[in-house]
VEXNU-131749 format. One record per residue (C-alpha): residue number from 1; x negated, y negated, z. Coordinates in steps of 0.1 Angstrom, whole numbers, plus 5000, padded with zeros to 4 digits. Layout:
BEGIN
(NUM, (X, Y, Z)) ...
***
This chain:
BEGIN
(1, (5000, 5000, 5000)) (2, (4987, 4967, 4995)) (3, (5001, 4931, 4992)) (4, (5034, 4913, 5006)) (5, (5061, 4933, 4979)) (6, (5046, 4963, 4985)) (7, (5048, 4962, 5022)) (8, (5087, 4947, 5021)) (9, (5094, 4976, 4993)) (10, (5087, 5000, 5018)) (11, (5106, 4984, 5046)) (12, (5140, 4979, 5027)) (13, (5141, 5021, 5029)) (14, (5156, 5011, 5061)) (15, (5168, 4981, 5065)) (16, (5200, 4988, 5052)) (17, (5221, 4972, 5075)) (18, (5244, 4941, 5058)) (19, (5231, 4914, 5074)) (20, (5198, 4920, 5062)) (21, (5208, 4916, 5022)) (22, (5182, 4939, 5011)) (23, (5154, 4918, 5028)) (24, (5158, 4896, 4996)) (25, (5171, 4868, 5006)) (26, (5156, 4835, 5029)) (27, (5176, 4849, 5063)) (28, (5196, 4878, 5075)) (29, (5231, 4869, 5079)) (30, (5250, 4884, 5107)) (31, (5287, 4886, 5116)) (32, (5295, 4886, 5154)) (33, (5330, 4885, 5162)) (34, (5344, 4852, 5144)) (35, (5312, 4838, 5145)) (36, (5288, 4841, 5110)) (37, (5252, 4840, 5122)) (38, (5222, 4832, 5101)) (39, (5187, 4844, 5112)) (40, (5153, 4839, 5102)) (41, (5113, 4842, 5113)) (42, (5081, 4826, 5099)) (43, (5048, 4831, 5111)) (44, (5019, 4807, 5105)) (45, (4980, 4817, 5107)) (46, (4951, 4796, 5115)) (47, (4928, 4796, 5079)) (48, (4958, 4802, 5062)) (49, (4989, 4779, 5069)) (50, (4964, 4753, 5087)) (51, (4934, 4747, 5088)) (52, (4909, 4750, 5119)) (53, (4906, 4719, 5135)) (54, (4944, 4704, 5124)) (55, (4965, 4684, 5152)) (56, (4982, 4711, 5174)) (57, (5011, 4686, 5172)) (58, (5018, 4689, 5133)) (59, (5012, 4726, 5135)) (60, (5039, 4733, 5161)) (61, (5060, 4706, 5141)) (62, (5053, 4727, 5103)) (63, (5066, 4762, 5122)) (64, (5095, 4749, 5134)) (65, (5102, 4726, 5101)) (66, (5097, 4760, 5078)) (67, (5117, 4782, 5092)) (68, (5148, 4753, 5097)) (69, (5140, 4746, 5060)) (70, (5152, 4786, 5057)) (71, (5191, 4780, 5075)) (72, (5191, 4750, 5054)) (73, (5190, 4768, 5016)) (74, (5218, 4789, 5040)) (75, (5238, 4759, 5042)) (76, (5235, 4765, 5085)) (77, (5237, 4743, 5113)) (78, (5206, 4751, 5138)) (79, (5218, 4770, 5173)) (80, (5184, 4772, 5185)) (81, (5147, 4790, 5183)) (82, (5127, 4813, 5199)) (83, (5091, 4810, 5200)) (84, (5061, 4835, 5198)) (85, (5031, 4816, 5208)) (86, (4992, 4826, 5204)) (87, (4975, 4803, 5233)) (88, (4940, 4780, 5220)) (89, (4924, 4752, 5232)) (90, (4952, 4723, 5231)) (91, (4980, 4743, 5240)) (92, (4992, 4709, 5255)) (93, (4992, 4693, 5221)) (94, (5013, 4719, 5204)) (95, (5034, 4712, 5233)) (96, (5041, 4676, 5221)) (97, (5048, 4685, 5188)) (98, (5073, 4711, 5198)) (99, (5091, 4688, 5216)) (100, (5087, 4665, 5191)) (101, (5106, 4684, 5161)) (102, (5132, 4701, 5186)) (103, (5141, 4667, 5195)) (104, (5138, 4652, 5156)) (105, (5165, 4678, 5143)) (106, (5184, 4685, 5181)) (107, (5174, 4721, 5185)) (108, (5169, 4740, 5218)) (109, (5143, 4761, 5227)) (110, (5157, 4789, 5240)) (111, (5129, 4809, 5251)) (112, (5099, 4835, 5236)) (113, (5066, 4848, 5246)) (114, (5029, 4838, 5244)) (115, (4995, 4857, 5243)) (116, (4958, 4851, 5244)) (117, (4928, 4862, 5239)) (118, (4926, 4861, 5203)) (119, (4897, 4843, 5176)) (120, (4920, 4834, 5152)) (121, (4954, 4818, 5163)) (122, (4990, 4830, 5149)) (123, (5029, 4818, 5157)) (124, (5057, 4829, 5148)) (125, (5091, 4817, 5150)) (126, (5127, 4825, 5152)) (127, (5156, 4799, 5140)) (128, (5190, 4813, 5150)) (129, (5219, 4795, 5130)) (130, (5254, 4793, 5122)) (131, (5271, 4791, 5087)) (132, (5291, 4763, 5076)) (133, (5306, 4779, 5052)) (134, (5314, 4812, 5038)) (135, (5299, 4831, 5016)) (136, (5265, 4820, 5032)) (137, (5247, 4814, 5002)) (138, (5221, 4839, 4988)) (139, (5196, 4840, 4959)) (140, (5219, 4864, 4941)) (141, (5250, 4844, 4924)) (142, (5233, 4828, 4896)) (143, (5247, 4833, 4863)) (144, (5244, 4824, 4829)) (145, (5254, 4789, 4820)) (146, (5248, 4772, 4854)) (147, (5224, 4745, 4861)) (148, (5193, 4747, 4880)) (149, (5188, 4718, 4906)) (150, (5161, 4709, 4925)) (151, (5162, 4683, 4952)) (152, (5131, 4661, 4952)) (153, (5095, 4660, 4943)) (154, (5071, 4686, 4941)) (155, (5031, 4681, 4945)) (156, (5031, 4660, 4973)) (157, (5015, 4689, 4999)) (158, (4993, 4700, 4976)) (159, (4975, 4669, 4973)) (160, (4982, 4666, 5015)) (161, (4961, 4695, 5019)) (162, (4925, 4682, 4998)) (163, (4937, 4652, 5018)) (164, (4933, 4669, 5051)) (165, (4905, 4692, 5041)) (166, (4889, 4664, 5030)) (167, (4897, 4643, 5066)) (168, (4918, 4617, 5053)) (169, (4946, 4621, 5076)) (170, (4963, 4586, 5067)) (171, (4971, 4598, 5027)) (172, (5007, 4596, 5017)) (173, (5003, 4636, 5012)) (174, (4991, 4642, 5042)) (175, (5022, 4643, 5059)) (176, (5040, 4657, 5034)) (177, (5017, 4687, 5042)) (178, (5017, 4686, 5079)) (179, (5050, 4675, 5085)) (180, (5076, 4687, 5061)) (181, (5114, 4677, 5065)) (182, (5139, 4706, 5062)) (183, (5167, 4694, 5043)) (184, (5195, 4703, 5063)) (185, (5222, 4684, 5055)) (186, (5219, 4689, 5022)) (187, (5218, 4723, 5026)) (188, (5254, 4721, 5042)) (189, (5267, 4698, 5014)) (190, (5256, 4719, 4989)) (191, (5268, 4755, 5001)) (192, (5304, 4753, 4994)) (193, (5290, 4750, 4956)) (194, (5264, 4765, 4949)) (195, (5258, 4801, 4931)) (196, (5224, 4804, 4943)) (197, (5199, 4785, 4964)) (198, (5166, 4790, 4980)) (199, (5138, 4768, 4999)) (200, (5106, 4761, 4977)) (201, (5081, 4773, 5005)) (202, (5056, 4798, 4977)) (203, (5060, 4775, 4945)) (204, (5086, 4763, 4925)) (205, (5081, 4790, 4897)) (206, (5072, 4820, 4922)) (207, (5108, 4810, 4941)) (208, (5127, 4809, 4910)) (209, (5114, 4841, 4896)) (210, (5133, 4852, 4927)) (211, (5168, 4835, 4920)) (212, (5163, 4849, 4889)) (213, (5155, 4884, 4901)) (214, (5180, 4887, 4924)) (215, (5205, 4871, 4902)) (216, (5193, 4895, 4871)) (217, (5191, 4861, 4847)) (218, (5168, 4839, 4833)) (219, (5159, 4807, 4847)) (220, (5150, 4784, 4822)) (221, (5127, 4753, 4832)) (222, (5124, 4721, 4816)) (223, (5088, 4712, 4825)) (224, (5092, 4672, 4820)) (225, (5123, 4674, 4841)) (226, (5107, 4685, 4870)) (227, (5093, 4654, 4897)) (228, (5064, 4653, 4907)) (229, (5049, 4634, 4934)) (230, (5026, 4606, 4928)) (231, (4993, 4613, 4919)) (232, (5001, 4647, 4907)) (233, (4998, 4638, 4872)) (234, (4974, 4612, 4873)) (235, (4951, 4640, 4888)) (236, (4958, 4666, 4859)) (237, (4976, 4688, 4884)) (238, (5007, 4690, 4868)) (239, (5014, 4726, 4862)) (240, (4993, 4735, 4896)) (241, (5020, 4719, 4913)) (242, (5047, 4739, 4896)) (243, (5028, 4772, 4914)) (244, (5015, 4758, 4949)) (245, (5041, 4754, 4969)) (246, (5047, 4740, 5006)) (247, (5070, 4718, 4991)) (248, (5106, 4728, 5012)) (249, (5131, 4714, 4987)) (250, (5162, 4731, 4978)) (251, (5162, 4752, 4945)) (252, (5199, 4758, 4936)) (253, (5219, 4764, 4908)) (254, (5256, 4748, 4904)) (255, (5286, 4762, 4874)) (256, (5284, 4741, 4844)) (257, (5294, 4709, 4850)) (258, (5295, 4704, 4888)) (259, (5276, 4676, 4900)) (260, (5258, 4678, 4931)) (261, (5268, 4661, 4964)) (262, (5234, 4652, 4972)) (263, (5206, 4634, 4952)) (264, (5191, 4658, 4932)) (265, (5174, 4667, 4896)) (266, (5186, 4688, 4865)) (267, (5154, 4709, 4862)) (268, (5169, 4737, 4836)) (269, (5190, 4769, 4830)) (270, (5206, 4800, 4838)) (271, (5208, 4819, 4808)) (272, (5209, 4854, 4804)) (273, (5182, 4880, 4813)) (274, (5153, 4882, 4794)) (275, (5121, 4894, 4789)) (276, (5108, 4869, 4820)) (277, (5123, 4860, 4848)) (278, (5112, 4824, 4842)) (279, (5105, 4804, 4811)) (280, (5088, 4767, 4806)) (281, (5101, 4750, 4781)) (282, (5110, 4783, 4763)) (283, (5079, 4801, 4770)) (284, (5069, 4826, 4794)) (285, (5043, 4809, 4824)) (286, (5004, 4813, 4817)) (287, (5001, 4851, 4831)) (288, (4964, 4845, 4839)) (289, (4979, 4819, 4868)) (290, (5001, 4831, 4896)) (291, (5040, 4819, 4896)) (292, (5027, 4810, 4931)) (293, (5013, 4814, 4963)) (294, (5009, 4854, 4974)) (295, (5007, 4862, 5012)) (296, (4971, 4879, 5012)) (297, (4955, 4855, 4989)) (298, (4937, 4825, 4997)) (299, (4946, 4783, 4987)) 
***
């Protein structure tokens, strides 16, 4: 076995229960009496989702952003999280940056665990939520003839990250790296009309390979459609920022001619299955390049 898919592959032998939606989907989604709950976990590793030496404050802040960014392609209001924490050197810091993001979006912490002891830090969180509307949105409803949305710009963490590698803290991308904003309010205006949506966490082609999979269709991107932050094309990173991801706007597709509650951009198709699950500008992607970002690679 080796690599991410493999590894889910095997688990979805067993995870057969409903509210797990074949482990293909942002969340599990779980029905308790009248009550429709939505449930996901994130993990983050030091050297891979920061880097050594970041503020412990935007670290705890990014965990608890990503995995809220998760109920928010579910349409879900935030109950509350439970934290798994790996103890380091400032474990006062992350502190204030916990607080600081439960308090920005009004989520309780409602308890977790920690550890020590280990070289290398990793947390992990869990974001309990409920749906605001059923069906809770999936990857799966795309179809043929829908647009595909997307909410905002792309490119902006990419560039955050050489900025913070680099120590330049104060660029505009910094913080779109560090700090990303889970869109959840949009999330919950979109879900009543939506036939798929997702979160852009891996890259914006990677995720919509995954609409389209799901979906068994075709998404069809219209590369000069797509925005991109500033900077991005000025430094000839164009189609890099269609594959790096970290970018935590909503990918969603809407029947043909609905208009989207929310500010948003016409970025393509749904057409029927091909060949690829995504094309660019009617072309398959550059197979030498990744759709996006792989768990077990490296930035």
């Amino acid at each position: 076995m080796s690599g991410e898919a493999a590894f889910i592959a095997a688990l979805r032998a067993f995870a057969t229960h409903p509210a797990a939606r074949g482990l293909a989907d942002d969340c599990a989604v779980l029905e308790v009496g009248g009550e429709t709950l939505v449930l996901t976990h994130d993990m983050m590793v030091e050297g891979v989702h920061w880097l050594p030496g970041q503020d412990p404050a935007n670290v705890a802040w990014k965990l608890v952003a990503t995995n809220l960014s998760d109920l928010a392609a579910k349409g879900a209001e935030p109950i509350g999280v439970l934290l798994g924490y790996s103890l380091g050197a400032d474990d006062l810091r992350f502190i204030d940056g916990l607080r600081e993001v439960l308090e920005a979006f009004s989520v309780p912490l409602l308890g977790g665990d920690s550890v020590g002891g280990g070289a290398v830090q990793a947390h992990g969180l869990t974001a309990i939520g409920r749906a605001t509307h059923r069906p809770v949105p999936s990857r799966s409803g795309a179809r043929a003839g829908d647009g595909l949305w997307l909410t905002g710009e792309i490119g902006a963490a990419m560039l955050g990250f050489d900025a913070v590698r680099g120590g330049l803290d104060e660029h505009v991308g910094a913080r779109a790296f560090a700090r990303p904003v889970p869109l959840l309010a949009e999330g919950r205006a979109l879900a009543p009309l939506v036939t798929a949506m997702m979160d852009v966490s891996d890259g914006l082609l990677l995720d919509a390979s995954r609409i389209a999979a799901a979906s068994k269709v075709t998404l069809a991107v219209k590369t000069a459609a797509v925005p991109l932050a500033q900077g991005v094309e000025a430094t000839g990173r164009a189609d890099e920022a269609l594959r790096w991801g970290d970018d935590y706007e909503l990918l969603f597709t809407l029947p043909a001619g609905t208009e989207p509650p929310v500010p948003a951009h016409r970025i393509g198709d749904v057409v029927h299955a091909g060949q690829f699950p995504v094309l660019l500008d009617g072309a398959p992607p550059d197979p030498s390049q990744p759709l996006g970002y792989l768990h077990g690679s490296s930035r």
